[in-house]
C-alpha positions as CSV (number, residue, x, y, z in Angstrom):
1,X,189.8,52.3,271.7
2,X,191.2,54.8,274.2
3,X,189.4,58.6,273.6
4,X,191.1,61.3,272.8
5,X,193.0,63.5,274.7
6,X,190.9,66.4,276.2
7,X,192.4,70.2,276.8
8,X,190.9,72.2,278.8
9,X,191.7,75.9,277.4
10,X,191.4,78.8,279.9
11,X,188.9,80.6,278.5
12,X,188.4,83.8,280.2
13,X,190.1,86.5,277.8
14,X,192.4,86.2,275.1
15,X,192.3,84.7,272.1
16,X,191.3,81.1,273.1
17,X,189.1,80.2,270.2
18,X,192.8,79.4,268.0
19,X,194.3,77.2,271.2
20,X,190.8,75.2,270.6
21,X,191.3,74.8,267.1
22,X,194.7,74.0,267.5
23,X,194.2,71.9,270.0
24,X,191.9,69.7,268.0
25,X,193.9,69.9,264.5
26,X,196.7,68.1,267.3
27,X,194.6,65.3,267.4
28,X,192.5,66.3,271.0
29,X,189.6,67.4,272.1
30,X,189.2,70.9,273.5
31,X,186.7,73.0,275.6
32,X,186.8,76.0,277.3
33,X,187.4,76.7,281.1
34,X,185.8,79.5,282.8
35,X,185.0,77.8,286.3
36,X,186.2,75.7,288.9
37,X,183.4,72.7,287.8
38,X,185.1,73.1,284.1
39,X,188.4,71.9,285.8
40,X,187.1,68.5,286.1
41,X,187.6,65.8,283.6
42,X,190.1,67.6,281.9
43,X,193.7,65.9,281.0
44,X,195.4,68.7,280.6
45,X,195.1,73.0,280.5
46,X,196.0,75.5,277.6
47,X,196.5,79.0,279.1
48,X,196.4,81.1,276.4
49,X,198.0,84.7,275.5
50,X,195.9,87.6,276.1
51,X,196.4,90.4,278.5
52,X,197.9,88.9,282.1
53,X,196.5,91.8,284.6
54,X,193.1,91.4,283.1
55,X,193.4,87.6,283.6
56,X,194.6,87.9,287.2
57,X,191.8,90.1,287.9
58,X,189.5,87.9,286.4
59,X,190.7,84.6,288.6
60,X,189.7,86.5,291.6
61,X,186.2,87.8,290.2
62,X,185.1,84.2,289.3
63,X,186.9,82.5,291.9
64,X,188.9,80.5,289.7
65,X,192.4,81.1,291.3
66,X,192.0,78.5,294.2
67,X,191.4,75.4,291.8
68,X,193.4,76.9,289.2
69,X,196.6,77.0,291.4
70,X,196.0,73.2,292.7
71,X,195.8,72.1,289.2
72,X,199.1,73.6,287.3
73,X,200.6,72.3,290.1
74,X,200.5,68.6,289.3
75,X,198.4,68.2,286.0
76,X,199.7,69.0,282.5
77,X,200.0,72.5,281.2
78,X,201.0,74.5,278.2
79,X,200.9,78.2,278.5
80,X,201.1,80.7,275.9
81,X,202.6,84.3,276.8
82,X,200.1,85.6,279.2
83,X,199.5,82.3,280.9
84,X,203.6,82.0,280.8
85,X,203.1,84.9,283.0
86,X,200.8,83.4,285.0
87,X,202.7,80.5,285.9
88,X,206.1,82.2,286.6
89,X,207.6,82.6,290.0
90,X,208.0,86.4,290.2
91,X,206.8,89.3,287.5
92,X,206.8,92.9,287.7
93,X,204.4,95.4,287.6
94,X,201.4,93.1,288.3
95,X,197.9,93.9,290.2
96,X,198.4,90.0,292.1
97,X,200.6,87.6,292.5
98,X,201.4,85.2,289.8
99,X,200.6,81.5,290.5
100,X,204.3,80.7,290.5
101,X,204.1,76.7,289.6
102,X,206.8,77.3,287.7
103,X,210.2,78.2,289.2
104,X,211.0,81.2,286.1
105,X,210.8,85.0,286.2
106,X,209.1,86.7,283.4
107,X,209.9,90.1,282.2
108,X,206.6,91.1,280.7
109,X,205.8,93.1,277.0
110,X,210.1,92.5,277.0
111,X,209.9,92.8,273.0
112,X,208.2,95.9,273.2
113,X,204.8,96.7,272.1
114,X,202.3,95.6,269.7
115,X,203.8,97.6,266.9
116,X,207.0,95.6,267.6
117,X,205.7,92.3,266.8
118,X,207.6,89.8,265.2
119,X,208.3,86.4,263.4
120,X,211.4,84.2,263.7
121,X,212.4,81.1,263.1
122,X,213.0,79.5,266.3
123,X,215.7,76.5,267.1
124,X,213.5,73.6,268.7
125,X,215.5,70.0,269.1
126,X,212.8,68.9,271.3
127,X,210.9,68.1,267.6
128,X,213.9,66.4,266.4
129,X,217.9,67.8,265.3
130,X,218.0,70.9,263.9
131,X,214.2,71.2,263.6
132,X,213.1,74.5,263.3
133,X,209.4,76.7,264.1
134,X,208.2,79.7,263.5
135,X,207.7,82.1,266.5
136,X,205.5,84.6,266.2
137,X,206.0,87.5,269.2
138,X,203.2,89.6,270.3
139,X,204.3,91.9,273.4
140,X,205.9,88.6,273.8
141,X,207.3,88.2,277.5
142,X,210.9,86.8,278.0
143,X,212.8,84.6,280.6
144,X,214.7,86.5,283.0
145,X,215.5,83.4,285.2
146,X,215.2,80.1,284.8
147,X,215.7,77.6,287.9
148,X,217.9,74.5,288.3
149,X,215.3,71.8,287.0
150,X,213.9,73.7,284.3
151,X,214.4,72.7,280.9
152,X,215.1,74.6,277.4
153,X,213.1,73.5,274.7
154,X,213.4,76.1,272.2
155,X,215.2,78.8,271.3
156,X,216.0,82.3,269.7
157,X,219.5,82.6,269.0
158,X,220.6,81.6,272.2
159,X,217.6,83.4,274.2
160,X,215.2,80.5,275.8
161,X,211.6,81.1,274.5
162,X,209.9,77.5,275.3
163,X,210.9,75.9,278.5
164,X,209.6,73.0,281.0
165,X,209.2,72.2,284.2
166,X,207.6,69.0,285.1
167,X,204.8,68.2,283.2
168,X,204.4,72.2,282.8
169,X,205.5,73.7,279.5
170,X,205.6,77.6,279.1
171,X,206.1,79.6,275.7
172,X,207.0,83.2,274.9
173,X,205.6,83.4,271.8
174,X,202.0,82.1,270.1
175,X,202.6,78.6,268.2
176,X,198.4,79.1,267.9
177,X,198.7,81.7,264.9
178,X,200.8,79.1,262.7
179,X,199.6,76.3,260.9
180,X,202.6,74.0,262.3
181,X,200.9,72.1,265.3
182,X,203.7,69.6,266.4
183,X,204.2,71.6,269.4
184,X,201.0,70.6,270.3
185,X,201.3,67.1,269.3
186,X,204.6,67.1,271.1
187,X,202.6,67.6,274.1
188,X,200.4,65.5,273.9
189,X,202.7,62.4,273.6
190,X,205.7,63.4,276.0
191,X,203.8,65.1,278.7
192,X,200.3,64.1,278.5
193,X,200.4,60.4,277.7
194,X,203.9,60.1,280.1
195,X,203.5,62.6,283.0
196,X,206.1,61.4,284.9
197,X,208.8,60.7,282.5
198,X,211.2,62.9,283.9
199,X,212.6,66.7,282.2
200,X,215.8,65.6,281.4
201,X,214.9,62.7,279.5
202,X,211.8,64.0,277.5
203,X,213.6,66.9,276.0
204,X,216.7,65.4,274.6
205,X,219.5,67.3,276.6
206,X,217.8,69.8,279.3
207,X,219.6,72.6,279.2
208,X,222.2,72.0,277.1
């Protein structure tokens, strides 16, 4: 019998203790990352919300950033918010680069601040027709640009707030904080377990 699925979840602030519960309640298993050696073994990485300067500081102090950047670059990952940020191509107002794996800008705290958070009811066909989740939006960031082979997955109104490029997923908002996992388990079968199945065909009508 083949053994679960195991998530690495970036573990270095931010509240990572619900993308390991999560995680598991998806059917993996999950364990934190806080070093280069916790890199290894893993089948795919969470990156968690949480505050995105702090984390960028924080991939230099433990010298995670080298391994870190090798790895979004061709293994699975789902990133929440902060590590949405972390992936993009270019964000403002930043103390380091961004990784830039993935070929978005991010406009960071977009929503406003924390007293502005909110829940919607996202538009998500990549969990079947007119399938629905709720979003919740915590100084949420949003998609300024997205580039030619990435991929909408879900939406506000007609705003992108899940995308994918590759086998990289990125979120605005925290699908951690709900009790719906199938984002998760959406993952984990059409990125995870098939890598290379191309954008276009895993999320039933790219940008459309």
């Amino acid at each position: 019998m083949p053994r679960p699925v195991l998530v690495g979840v970036l573990a270095l602030q931010g509240d990572f203790a619900r993308h390991e519960s999560a995680w598991r309640r998806a059917g993996a298993e999950a364990r934190p990352v806080r070093s280069a050696l916790d890199l290894a073994g893993i089948d795919a990485l969470s990156m968690p919300g949480g505050e995105s300067s702090t984390m960028l500081r924080l991939l230099d102090v433990t010298g995670l950033r080298s391994a870190l950047d090798a790895f979004v670059r061709t293994q699975p990952v789902f990133a929440t918010c902060a590590g949405a940020i972390l992936l993009a191509r270019h964000v403002d107002r930043l103390p380091a680069p961004p990784l830039g794996a993935m070929d978005v800008d991010v406009a960071r705290n977009a929503y406003g601040r924390q007293v502005d958070s909110f829940e919607a009811d996202l538009s998500a066909p990549v969990l079947g027709k007119d399938a629905t989740v709720r979003g919740v939006f915590i100084r949420a960031p949003r998609f300024t640009r997205l580039g030619e082979g990435v991929a909408i997955l879900a939406r506000r109104g007609d705003e992108a707030v899940t995308v994918r490029e590759g086998n990289r997923v990125a979120l605005a908002f925290h699908p951690e904080l709900t009790d719906d996992v199938r984002l998760f388990r959406w993952f984990l079968d059409a990125v995870v377990a098939a890598p290379r199945t191309s954008t276009k065909e895993a999320t039933a009508g790219g940008r459309a």
